[in-house]
ZAMARGU-4260 file (C-alpha; in steps of 0.2 Angstrom, whole numbers, plus 5000, padded with zeros to 4 digits):
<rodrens>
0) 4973/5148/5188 | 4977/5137/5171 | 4974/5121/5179 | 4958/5127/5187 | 4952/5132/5171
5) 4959/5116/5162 | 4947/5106/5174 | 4931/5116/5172 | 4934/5121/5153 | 4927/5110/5139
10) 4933/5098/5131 | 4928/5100/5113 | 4939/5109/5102 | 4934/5117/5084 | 4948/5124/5078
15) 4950/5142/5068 | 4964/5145/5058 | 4972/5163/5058 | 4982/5168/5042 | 4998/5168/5050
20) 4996/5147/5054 | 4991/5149/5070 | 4979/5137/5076 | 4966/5140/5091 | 4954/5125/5100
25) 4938/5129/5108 | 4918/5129/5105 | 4912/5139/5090 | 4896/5147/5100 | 4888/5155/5084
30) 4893/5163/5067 | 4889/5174/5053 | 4898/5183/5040 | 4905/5197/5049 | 4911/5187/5066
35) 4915/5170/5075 | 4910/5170/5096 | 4924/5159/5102 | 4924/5150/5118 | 4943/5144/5120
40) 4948/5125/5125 | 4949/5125/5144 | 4939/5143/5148 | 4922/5145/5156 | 4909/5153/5143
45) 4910/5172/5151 | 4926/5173/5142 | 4920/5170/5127 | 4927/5180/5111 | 4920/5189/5099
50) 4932/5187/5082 | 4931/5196/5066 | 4928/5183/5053 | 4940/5192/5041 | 4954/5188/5050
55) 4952/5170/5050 | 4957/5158/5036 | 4946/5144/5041 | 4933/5138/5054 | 4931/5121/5058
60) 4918/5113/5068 | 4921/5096/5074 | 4913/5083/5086 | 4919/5079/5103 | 4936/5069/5096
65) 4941/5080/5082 | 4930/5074/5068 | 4925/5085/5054 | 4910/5090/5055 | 4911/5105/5043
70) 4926/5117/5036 | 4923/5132/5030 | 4935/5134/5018 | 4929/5117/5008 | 4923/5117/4991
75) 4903/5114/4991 | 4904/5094/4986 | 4897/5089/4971 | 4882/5072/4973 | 4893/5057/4968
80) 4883/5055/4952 | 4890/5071/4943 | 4908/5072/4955 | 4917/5061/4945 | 4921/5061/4927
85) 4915/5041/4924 | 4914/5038/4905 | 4896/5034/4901 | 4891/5015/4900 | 4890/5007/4883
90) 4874/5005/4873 | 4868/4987/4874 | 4863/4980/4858 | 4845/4977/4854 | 4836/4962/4861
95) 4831/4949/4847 | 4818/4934/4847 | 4829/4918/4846 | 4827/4908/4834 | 4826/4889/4833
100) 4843/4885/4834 | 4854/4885/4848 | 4864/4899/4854 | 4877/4902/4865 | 4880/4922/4872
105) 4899/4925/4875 | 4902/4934/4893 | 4924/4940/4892 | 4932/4940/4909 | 4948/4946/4904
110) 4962/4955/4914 | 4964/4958/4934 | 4948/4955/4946 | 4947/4972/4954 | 4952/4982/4937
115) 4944/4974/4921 | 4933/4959/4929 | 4922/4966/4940 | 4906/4960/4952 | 4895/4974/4946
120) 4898/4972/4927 | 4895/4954/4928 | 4881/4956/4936 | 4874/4967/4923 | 4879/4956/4907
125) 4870/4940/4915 | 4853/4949/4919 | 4855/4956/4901 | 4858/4937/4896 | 4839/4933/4905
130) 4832/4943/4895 | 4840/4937/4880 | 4837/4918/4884 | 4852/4909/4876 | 4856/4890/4876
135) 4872/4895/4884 | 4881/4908/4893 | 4902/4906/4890 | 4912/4915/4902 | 4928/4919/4893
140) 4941/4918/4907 | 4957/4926/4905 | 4964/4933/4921 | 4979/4928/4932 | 4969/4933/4947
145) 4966/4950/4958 | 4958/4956/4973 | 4952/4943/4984 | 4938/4955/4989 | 4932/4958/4971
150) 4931/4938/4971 | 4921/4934/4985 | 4907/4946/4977 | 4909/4939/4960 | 4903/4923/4967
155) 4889/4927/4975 | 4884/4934/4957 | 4888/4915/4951 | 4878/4908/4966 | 4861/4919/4958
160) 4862/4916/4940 | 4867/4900/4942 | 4851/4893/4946 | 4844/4907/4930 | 4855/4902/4915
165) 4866/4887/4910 | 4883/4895/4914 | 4900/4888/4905 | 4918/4894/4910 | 4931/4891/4895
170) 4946/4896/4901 | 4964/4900/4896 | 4974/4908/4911 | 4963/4905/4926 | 4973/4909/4942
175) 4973/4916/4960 | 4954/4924/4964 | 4949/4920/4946 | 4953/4900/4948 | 4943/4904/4964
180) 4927/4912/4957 | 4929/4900/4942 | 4924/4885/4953 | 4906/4893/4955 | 4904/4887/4936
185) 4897/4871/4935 | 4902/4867/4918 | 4922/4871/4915 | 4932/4868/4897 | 4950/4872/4896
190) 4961/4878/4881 | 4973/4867/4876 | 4985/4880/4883 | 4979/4885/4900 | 4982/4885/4917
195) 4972/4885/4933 | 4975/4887/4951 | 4989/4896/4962 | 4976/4904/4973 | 4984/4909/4989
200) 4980/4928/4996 | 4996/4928/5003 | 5014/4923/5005 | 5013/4907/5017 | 5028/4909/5031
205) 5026/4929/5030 | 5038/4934/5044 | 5026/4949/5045 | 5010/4936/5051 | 5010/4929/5068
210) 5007/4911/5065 | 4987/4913/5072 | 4983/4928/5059 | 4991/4918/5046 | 4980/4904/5050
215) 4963/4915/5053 | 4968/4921/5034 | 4972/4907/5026 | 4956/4897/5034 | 4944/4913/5028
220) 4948/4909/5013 | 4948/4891/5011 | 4930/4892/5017 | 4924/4905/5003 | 4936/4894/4991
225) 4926/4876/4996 | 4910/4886/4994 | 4913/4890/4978 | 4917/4872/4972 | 4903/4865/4983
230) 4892/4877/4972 | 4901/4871/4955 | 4900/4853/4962 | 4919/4850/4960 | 4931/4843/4970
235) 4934/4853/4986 | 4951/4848/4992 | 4955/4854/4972 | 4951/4871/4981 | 4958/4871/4995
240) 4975/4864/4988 | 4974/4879/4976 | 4978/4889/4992 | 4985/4878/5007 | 5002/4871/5003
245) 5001/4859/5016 | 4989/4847/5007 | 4996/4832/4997 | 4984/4827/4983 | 4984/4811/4972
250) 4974/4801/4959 | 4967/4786/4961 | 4953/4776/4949 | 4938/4770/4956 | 4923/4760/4950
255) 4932/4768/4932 | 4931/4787/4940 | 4946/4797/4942 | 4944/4803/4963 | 4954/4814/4971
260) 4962/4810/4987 | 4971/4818/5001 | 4990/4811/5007 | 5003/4804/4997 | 5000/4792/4980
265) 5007/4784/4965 | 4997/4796/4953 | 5004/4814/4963 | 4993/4831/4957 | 5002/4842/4970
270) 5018/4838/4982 | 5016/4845/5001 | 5024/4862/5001 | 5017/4867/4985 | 5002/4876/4978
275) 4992/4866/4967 | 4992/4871/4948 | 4983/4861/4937 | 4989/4860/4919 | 4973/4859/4904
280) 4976/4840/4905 | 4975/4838/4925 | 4962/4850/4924 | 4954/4838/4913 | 4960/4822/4921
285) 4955/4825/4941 | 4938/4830/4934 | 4938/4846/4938 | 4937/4851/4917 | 4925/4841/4908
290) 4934/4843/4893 | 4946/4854/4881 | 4941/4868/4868 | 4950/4879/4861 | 4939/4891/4852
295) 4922/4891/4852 | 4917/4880/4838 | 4926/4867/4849 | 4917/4872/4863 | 4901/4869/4854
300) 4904/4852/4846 | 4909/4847/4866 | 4892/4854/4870 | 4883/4843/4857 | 4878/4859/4849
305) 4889/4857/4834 | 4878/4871/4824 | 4876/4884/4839 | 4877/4902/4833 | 4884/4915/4843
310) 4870/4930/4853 | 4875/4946/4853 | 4873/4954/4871 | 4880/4969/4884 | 4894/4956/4888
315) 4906/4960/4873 | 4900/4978/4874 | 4904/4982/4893 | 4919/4972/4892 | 4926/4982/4877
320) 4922/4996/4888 | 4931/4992/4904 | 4949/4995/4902 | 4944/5014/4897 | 4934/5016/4912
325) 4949/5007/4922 | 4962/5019/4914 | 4951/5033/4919 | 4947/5028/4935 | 4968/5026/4938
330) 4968/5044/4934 | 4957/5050/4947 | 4964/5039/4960 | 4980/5045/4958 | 4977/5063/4960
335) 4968/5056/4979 | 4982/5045/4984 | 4995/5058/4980 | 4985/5074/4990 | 4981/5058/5003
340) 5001/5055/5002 | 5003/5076/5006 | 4990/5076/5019 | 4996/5059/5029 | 5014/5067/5027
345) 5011/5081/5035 | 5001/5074/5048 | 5016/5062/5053 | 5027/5079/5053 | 5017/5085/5065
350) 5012/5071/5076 | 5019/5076/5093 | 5021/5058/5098 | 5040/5053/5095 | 5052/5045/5099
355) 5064/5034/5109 | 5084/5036/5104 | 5097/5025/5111 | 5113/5031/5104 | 5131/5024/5109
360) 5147/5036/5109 | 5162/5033/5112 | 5176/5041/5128 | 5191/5040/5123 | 5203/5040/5143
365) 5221/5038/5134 | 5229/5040/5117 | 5218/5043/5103 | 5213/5026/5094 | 5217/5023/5078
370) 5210/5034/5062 | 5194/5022/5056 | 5198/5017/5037 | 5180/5014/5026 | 5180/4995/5022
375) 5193/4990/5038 | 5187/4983/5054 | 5189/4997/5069 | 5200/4994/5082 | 5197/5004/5097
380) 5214/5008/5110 | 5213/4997/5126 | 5210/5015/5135 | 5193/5016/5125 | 5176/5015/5136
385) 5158/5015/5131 | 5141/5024/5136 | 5124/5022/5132 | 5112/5036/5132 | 5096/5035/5130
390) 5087/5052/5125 | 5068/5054/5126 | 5063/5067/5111 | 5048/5073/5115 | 5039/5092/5109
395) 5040/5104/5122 | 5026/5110/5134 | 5025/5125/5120 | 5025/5115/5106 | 5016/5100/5111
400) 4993/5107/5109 | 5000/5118/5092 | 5009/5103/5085 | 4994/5091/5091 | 4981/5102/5081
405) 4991/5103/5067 | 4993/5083/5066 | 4973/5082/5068 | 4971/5095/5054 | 4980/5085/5043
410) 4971/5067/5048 | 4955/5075/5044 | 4963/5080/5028 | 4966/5061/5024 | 4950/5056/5031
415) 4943/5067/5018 | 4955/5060/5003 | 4948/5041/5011 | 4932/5046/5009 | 4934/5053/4990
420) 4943/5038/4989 | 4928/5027/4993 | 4916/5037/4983 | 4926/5036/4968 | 4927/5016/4971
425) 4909/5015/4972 | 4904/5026/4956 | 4916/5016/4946 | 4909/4998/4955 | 4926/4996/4961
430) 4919/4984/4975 | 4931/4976/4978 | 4941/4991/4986 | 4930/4996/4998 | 4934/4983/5012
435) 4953/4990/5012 | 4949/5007/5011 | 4936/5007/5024 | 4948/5000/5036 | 4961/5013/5032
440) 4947/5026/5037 | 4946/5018/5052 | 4962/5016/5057 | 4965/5035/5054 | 4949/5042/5064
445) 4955/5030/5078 | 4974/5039/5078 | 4964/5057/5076 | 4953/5054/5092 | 4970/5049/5101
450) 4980/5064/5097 | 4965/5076/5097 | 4959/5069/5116 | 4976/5072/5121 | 4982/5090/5116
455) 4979/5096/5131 | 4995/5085/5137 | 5013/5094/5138 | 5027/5088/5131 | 5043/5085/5140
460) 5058/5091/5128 | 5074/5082/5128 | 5076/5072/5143 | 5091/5061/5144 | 5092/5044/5157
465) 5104/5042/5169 | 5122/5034/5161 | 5128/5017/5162 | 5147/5018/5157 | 5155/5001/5154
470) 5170/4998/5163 | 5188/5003/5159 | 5198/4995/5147 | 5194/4988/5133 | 5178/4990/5125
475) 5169/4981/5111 | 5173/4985/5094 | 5163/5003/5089 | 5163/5010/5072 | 5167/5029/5076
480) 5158/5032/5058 | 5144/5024/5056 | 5135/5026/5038 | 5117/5023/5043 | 5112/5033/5060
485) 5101/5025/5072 | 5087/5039/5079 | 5099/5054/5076 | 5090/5071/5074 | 5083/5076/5058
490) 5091/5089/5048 | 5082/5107/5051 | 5069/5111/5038 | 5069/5091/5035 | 5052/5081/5033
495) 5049/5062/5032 | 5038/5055/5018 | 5027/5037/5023 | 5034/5022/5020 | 5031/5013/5005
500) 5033/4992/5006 | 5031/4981/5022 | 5028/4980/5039 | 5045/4970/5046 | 5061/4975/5048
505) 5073/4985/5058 | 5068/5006/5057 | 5083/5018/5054 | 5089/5032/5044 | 5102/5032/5031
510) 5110/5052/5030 | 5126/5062/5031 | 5134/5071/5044 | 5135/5085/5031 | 5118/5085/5026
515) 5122/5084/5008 | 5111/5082/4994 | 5108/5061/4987 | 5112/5061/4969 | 5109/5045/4966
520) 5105/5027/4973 | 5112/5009/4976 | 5106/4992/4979 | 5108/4976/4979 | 5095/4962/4972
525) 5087/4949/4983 | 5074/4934/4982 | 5058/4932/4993 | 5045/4919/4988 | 5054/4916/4973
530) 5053/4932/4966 | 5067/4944/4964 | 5066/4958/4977 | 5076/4974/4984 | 5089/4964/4996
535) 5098/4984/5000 | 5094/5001/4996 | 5104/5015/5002 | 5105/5033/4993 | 5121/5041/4987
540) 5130/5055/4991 | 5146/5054/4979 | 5156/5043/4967 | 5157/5025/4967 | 5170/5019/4980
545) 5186/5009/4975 | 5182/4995/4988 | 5165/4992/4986 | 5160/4976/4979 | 5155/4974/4960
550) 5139/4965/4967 | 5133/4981/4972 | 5123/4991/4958 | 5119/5010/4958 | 5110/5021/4948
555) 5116/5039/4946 | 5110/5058/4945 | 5119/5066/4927 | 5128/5081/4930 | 5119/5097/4936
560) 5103/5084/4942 | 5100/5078/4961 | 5090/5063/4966 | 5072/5073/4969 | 5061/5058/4971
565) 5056/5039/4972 | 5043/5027/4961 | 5042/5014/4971 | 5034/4996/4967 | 5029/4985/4982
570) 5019/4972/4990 | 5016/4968/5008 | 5031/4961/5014 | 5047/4969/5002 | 5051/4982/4992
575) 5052/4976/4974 | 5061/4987/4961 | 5060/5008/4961 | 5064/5022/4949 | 5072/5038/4951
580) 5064/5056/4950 | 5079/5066/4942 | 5078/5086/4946 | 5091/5100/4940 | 5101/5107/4953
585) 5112/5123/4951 | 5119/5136/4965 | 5109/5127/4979 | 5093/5129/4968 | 5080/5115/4961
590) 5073/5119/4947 | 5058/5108/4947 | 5052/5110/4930 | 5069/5101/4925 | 5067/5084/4928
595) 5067/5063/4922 | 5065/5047/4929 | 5078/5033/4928 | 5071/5018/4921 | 5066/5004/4932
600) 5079/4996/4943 | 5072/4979/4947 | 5058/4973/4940 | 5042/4978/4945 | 5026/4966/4946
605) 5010/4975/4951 | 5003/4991/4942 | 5000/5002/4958 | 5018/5008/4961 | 5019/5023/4971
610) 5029/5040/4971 | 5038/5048/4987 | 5043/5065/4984 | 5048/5072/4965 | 5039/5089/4965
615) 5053/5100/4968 | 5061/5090/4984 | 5080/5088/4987 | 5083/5070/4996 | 5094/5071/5012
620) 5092/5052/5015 | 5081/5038/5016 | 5069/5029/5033 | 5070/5011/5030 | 5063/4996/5038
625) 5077/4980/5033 | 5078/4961/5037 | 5083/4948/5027 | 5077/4961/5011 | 5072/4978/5008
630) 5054/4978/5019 | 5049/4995/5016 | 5057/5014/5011 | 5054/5030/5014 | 5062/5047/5011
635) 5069/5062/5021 | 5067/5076/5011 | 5068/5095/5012 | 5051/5102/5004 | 5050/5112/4989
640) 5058/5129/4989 | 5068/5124/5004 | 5086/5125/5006 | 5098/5111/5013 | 5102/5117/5031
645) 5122/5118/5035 | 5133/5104/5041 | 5127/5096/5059 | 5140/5086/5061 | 5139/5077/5078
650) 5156/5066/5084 | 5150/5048/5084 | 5135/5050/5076 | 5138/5056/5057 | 5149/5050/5043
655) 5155/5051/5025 | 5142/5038/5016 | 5151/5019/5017 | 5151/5008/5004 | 5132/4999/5002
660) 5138/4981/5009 | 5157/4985/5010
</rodrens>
């Protein structure tokens, strides 16, 4: 009878919520305040249910894969112009008749593309610049680069108004996807102090990127990179250089002219294996510059317009303005990416899709091996033999449609959070995000219609393969205790945060047979790219161990305080430095409104670190992804108001905490 009714039943599922967390899938027939008719996932229409609407917490309609269509427990959404709190543009200064002498209006591009220099307010301080007609227009460039996407739209800006206004760049740190867009300007001056160039979007020989998407990346670019020289009539192979370490440049002199050419020279601008960076007087030299200012008087006299008097325009004004509107903008999107943080969380908690363990044990057939001692080699008795098990953890048959619904309840949640975070991007002309968040919305519906179309599928429990004992005698080497646990069992009550950091790496967990609380961190420092990076990071659990080496560092919980959460910086290949979230700890008890964070260990290079637990969480161990350094970190974590669960200590599977790199 169930299958039968599986066959015929639909296939849609809106989903009510009861009070008590219960979750039920089927077809919302029609609604009104006092009752919900409810056609159940897999029933024909005559058993239909009519459901008092008091006894429901929510009411969800979605399309055929689980999308949101509406949720009755949703705030009424605000239009986007009054939904987010944007602080109001600046006034721009009254337009004037120009007189007879020449003038020259000041645009500042100062700080990160994506933050501070934005397509959007450019575009708005040059069509404020046509009306006010000056001589010139000087883009102040100050920036040591940004989003790549931010870039390519602040070019297309130049590729208009270049053919509206006379456009100068004078530029004092010009690198990455400002060198880029600064190659649109047809006219570039150099302080006598600046730098331009060092332009790639990526880290050349990522491990992470197959040879083929590194390639498609890196050729993407140097195309939007030669477009923007060929629209500022500069050297071309200077662009690409700027991004492709392959390129050997040199100087040569002809009829006069300094020329740029490609291969190996006596005048060298840029060695193969290295990203070009020009210097004020190379910039200068290869023709790229036509010549050094450093202030604007300079800039003038250069111009042949030794008496040119300055315009005053919405440039200045709007940039002045900026780093508020940034700071603001910060604010908001914090709030999102921390509820977006919950919701994907809580999805992967759910997510009925896990996992494949292998786990090795050891069967002891004589006298006992010899005791293991931390920071000594194990020696296993010649009467010692191994097996491999492989164990298939799946939800049960009960568990499996509950747990599904739950997962797609929390992947709408962070489709939602996406979509506020697009919103939010686009009031505050944040271009430049868009792309990337876009894509992450994608991603996420794509996993939602994959899990949602599949409820209906049971889980298998525990199923265990069949064993491959080695045979008698002796066996290779095992440590009876190992310190970091491949695929055991979580803790009960235990949750895994994301993963912050990279995608390469071996996957495991780091915890204790004990289930005891982290009151602290260690790590070791590594290099990547020629930047310092996390090489190690493990929590721990107790004192500093005699044997381990001084190399390693740690970074420690004071007395009465537990290790309650992570600040962690990173880009896309490593984890880069992190801080600890310190919370007071008595009698089993967190006391959340008890806390501090370490200072930073490592050093941090990006201003979007990002924060795994530390709202009342006790930290039973890390997931990590590791190579060569540190790829990427994540916490398990008991959630506020829980309790650590008892010791679940499993022979050949838990251990006391080794040494980090004993």
């Amino acid at each position: 009878m169930v299958a039968t009714l599986a066959v015929s039943g639909v296939a849609r599922a809106d989903i009510l919520v009861r009070p008590d967390g219960g979750l039920l899938d089927g077809k919302v027939l029609s609604q009104n305040a006092k009752e919900v008719v409810f056609q159940p996932d897999g029933a024909d229409a005559a058993f239909a249910q009519h459901m008092d609407r008091a006894g429901l917490t929510r009411v969800i309609i979605t399309d055929e894969h689980g999308g949101m269509i509406s949720d009755s427990a949703a705030p009424a959404t605000q239009p986007s112009s009054s939904r987010w709190n944007v602080p109001a543009e600046p006034i721009a200064p009254p337009v004037l008749t120009a007189g007879t002498r020449p003038t020259y209006l000041v645009i500042p591009l100062h700080g990160e593309v994506g933050e501070t220099v934005l397509a959007g307010a450019l575009e708005k301080s040059l069509a404020d610049a046509v009306k006010r007609k000056p001589t010139v227009v000087v883009l102040d460039i100050n920036s040591p680069g940004g989003m790549v996407e931010e870039a390519k739209q602040i070019i297309e800006v130049l590729h208009r108004y270049n053919k509206k206004l006379r456009i100068v760049a004078l530029t004092n740190q010009d690198l990455s996807a400002a060198a880029i867009f600064s190659l649109s300007v047809r006219e570039i001056y150099v302080k006598s102090s600046s730098t331009i160039g060092a332009a790639t979007s990526f880290i050349p020989g990522n491990p992470n990127l197959s040879a083929k998407v590194e390639e498609k990346m890196q050729s993407a670019w140097r195309a939007v990179a030669r477009n923007s020289a060929e629209e500022g009539k500069h050297e071309t192979l200077l662009a690409e250089a700027m991004i492709d370490n392959d390129l050997e440049l040199h100087l040569e002199t002809v009829a006069g002219k300094p020329v740029v050419k490609e291969g190996h020279g006596d005048h060298v601008l840029c060695r193969k294996g290295k990203i070009l960076t020009l210097t004020s007087h190379e910039a200068v030299e290869c023709g790229l510059a036509a010549g050094e200012a450093d202030d604007f008087a300079e800039l003038g006299a250069a111009l042949k317009f030794p008496n040119w008097t300055e315009m005053k325009g919405f440039g200045p004004v709007l940039a002045d303005a900026l780093p508020k509107r940034a700071e603001a903008y910060k604010a908001d999107a914090e709030t999102i990416r921390t509820r977006f943080m919950r919701d994907f969380t809580a999805a992967g908690a759910a997510d009925p899709s896990e996992s494949v363990t292998t786990a090795t044990r050891v069967v002891r057939v004589g006298p006992p091996a010899r005791p293991y001692v931390p920071g000594r080699p194990y020696v296993s008795h010649s009467g010692t033999r191994t097996e491999t098990v492989t164990v298939t953890r799946q939800r049960s048959p009960a568990r499996w449609k509950p747990d599904s619904l739950a997962c797609v309840l929390a992947l709408q949640q962070s489709e939602a959070d996406l979509k506020d975070a697009i919103s939010l991007s686009e009031a505050y002309g944040r271009t430049g995000d868009l792309e990337g968040l876009k894509d992450a919305l994608d991603k996420i519906a794509a996993v939602r219609v994959l899990i949602f179309d599949n409820r209906n599928k049971h889980g298998q429990g525990e199923v265990v393969s069949t064993k491959n004992p080695a045979s008698s005698g002796t066996a290779p080497p095992v440590n009876p205790n190992p310190a970091v646990r491949h695929g055991v069992p979580m803790p009960p009550g235990s949750v895994k945060t994301a993963l912050i950091g990279g995608h390469g790496g071996g996957s495991f967990y780091h915890l204790t047979r004990n289930n005891a609380a982290a009151i602290g961190f260690r790590y070791l420092i590594g290099e990547w790219g020629g930047k310092a990076v996390m090489k190690e990071i493990g929590p721990a659990f107790g004192p500093r161990p005699p044997q381990m080496k001084a190399i390693v560092r740690e970074i420690m919980a004071k007395d009465g305080y537990i290790a309650g959460g992570l600040v962690v910086d990173a880009d896309d290949t490593n984890v880069v430095a992190f801080k600890v979230i310190f919370v007071a700890f008595k009698d089993g008890v967190v006391n959340k409104k008890d806390t501090y964070t370490s200072d930073w260990q490592g050093a941090p290079d990006s201003n979007s670190p990002q924060t795994l637990a530390g709202n009342g969480e006790i930290i039973l161990g890390t997931i990590e992804r590791r190579g060569m350094n540190q790829d990427a970190i994540g916490l398990v974590i008991i959630p506020p108001g829980g309790k650590i669960p008892p010791p679940s200590f499993v022979p050949g599977t838990g251990a006391k905490p080794t040494p980090l790199a004993n």
